[in-house]
C-alpha positions in Angstrom: 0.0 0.0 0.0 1.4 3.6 -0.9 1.4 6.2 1.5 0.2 9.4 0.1 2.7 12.3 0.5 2.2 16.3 -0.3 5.7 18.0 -1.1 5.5 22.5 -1.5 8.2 25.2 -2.4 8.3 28.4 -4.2 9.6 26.2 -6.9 11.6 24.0 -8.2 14.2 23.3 -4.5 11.6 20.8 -3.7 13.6 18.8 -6.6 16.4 18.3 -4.1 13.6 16.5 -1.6 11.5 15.0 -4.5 14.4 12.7 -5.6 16.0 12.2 -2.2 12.3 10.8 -1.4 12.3 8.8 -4.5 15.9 7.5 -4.0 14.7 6.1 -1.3 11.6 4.0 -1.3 8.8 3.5 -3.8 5.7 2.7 -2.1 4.6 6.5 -2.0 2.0 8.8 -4.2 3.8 12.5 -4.3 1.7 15.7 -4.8 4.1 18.5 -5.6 3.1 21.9 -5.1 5.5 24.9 -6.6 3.8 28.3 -5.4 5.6 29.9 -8.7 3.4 33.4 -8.7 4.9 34.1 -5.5 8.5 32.8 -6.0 11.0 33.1 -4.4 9.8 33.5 -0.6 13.2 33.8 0.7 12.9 38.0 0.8 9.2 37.8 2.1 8.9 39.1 5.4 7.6 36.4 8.1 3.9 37.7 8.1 3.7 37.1 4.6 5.2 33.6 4.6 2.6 32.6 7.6 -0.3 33.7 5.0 0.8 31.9 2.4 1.6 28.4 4.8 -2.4 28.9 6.0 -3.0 29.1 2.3 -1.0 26.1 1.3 -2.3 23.9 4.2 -5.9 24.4 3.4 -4.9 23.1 0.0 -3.4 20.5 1.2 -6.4 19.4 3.1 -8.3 18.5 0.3 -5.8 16.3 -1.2 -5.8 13.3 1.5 -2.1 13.0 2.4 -0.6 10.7 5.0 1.9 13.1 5.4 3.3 16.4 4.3 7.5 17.3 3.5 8.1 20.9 4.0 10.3 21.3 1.1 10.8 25.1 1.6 13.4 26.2 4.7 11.8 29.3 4.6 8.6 28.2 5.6 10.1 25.9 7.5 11.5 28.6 9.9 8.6 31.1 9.6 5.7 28.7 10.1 6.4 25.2 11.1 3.5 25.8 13.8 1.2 26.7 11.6 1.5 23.5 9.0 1.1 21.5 11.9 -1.7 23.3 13.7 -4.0 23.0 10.3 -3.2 19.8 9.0 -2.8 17.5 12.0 -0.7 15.0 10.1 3.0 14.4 10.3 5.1 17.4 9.0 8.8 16.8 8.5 10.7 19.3 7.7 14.1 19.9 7.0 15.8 22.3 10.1 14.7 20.1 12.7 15.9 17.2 10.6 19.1 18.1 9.9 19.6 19.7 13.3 19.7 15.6 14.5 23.1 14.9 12.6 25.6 17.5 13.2 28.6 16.3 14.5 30.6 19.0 14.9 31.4 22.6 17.0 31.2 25.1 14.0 28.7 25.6 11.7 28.3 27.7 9.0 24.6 27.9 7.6 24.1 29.6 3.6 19.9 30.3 4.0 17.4 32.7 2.7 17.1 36.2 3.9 14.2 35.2 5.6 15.5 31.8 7.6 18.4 33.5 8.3 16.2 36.9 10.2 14.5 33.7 11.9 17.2 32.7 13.6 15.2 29.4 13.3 18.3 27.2 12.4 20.6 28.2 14.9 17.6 28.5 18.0 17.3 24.9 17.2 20.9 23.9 16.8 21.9 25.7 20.1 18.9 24.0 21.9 20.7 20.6 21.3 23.8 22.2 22.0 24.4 25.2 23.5 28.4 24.8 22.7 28.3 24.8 19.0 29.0 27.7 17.2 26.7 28.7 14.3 27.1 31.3 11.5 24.2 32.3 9.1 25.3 34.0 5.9 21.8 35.3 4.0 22.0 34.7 0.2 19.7 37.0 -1.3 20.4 36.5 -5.0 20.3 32.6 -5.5 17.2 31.5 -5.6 15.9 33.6 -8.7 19.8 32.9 -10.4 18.9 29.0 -9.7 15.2 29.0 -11.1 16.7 30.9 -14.4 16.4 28.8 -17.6 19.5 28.8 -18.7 21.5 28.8 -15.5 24.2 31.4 -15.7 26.8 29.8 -14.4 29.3 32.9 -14.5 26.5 34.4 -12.1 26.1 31.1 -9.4 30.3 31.3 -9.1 30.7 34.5 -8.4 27.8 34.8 -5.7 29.1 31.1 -4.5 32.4 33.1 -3.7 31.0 36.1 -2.5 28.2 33.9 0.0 31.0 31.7 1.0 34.0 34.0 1.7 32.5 35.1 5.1 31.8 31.9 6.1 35.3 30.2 5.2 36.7 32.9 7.8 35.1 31.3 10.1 37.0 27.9 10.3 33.8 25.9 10.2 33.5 22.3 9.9 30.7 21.4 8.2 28.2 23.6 6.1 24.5 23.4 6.0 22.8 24.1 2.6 19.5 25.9 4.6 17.6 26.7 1.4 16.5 23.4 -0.6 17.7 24.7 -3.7 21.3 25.1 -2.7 21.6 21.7 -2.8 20.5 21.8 -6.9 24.6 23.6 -7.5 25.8 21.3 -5.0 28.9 21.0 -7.6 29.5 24.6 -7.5 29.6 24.9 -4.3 31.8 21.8 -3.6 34.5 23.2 -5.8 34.6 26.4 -3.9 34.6 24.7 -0.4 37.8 23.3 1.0 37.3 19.3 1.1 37.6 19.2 4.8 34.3 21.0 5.3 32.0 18.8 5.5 28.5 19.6 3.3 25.2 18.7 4.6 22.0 18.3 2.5 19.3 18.8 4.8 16.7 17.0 2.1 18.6 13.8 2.8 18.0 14.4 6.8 14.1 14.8 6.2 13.9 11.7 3.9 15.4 10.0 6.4 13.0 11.5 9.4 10.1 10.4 7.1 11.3 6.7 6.5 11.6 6.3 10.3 8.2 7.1 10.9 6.7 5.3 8.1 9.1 2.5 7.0 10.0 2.1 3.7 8.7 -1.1 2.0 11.4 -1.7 -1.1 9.4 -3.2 -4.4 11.1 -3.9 -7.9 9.6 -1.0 -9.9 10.8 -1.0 -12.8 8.8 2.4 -14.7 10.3 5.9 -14.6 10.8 6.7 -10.7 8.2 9.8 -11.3 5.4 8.4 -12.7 3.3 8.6 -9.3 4.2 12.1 -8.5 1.7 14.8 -9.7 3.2 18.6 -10.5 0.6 21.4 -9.4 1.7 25.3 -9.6 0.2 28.6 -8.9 1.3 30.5 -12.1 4.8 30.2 -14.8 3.1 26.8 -16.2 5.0 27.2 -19.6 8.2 27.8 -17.6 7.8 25.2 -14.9 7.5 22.8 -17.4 10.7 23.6 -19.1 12.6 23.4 -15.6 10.7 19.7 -15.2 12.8 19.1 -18.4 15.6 20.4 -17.5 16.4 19.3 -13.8 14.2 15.7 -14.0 14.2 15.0 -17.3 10.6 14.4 -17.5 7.9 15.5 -19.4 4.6 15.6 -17.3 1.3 17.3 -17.2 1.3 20.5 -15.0 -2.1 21.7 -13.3 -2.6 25.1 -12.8 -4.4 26.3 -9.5 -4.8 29.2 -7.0 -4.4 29.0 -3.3 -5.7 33.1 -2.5 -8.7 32.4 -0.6 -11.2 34.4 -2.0 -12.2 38.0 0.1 
């Protein structure tokens, strides 16, 4: 039996949780929800963010999930509360999962403007351990440079450089990619990082939250790894498809809907 699972970001940094999940196990049903008119959240102020999670989760509702993956660290620090609150379901999200693993003293956290005025990431890390250093660097231009199709790959290294040079002052030990689609120029980012720092993908931290809660039941499946997730976006259909293309490698139908509750 599948278990039936609702995935949401601005866009397309769910990707990084999407095929972690999918890695994984394949005995679940994925609805993926890309809130593209409103991309990317990551300069919204909190407020805003809360709004649009009350929006999402009534969605949400209606769609009969076992479970929901917060796919967007933005939301994640501005309105974890507020998923949970309205759905009553399991949420797992990716801060609180990733804050299980760290194994070292210094860390150094690249995030959203937004997660990183939260202070969400390093509350939580200093509540497990109030001995471990934490340093937030806000990277306000990466999102909208990693939606763009065609990357510009000129663009990513020199912000990777400019994001990461205060952070690599900081003799850290391992780095946390706090926005989920960091993880999408993971390659980027390694080549600018000194090898003994270690990177952490916090999508591979909530896929692994989720499979301890409901266990993974492994089946031969031999059709394309996507075929039981369905793609639903608030605007950019066109576009949104392309980037399916692109990142996946998949061509799938797209349906368009609108979370505003009406006035």
């Amino acid at each position: 039996m599948k278990i039936r699972l609702g995935i949401f970001d601005s866009g397309i940094g769910g990707f990084s949780v999407l095929n972690s999940l999918l890695s994984s196990r394949t005995d679940v049903e994925v609805i993926y929800l890309a809130d593209l008119a409103r991309n990317p959240y990551g300069e919204k102020d909190s407020e805003e963010i809360r709004n649009i999670a009350i929006q999402i989760s009534d969605w949400f509702k209606e769609k009969d999930i076992d479970a929901l993956l917060i796919a967007c660290n933005t939301t994640n620090a501005c309105a974890l509360d507020l998923l949970q609150n309205n759905l009553k379901i399991p949420c797992f999200d990716l801060i609180t999962s990733v804050s299980k693993i760290i194994s070292s003293n210094s860390i150094g956290i690249l995030a959203t403007t937004a997660t990183v005025k939260s202070s969400f990431y390093k509350n939580i890390i200093k509540n497990r351990n109030p001995d471990i250093q934490v340093f937030q660097q806000s990277c306000p231009q990466f999102v909208s440079e990693i939606e763009k199709i065609p990357i510009n790959f000129e663009k990513i290294n020199f912000l990777a450089d400019l994001y990461l040079r205060p952070l690599l002052k900081k003799n850290i030990r391992e780095l946390i990619l706090g926005c989920s689609h960091y993880p999408l120029i993971y390659q980027i980012l390694r080549k600018t990082i000194p090898s003994n720092i270690k990177i952490i993908d916090p999508s591979i931290a909530l896929t692994n939250s989720l499979n301890n809660h409901f266990h993974p039941v492994k089946k031969n499946n031999n059709s394309n790894k996507y075929d039981n997730v369905e793609f639903f976006a608030t605007g950019k259909i066109d576009e949104f498809s392309l980037k399916l293309t692109n990142w996946l490698e998949i061509n799938k139908k797209i349906t368009l809907v609108n979370l505003r509750r009406e006035a």
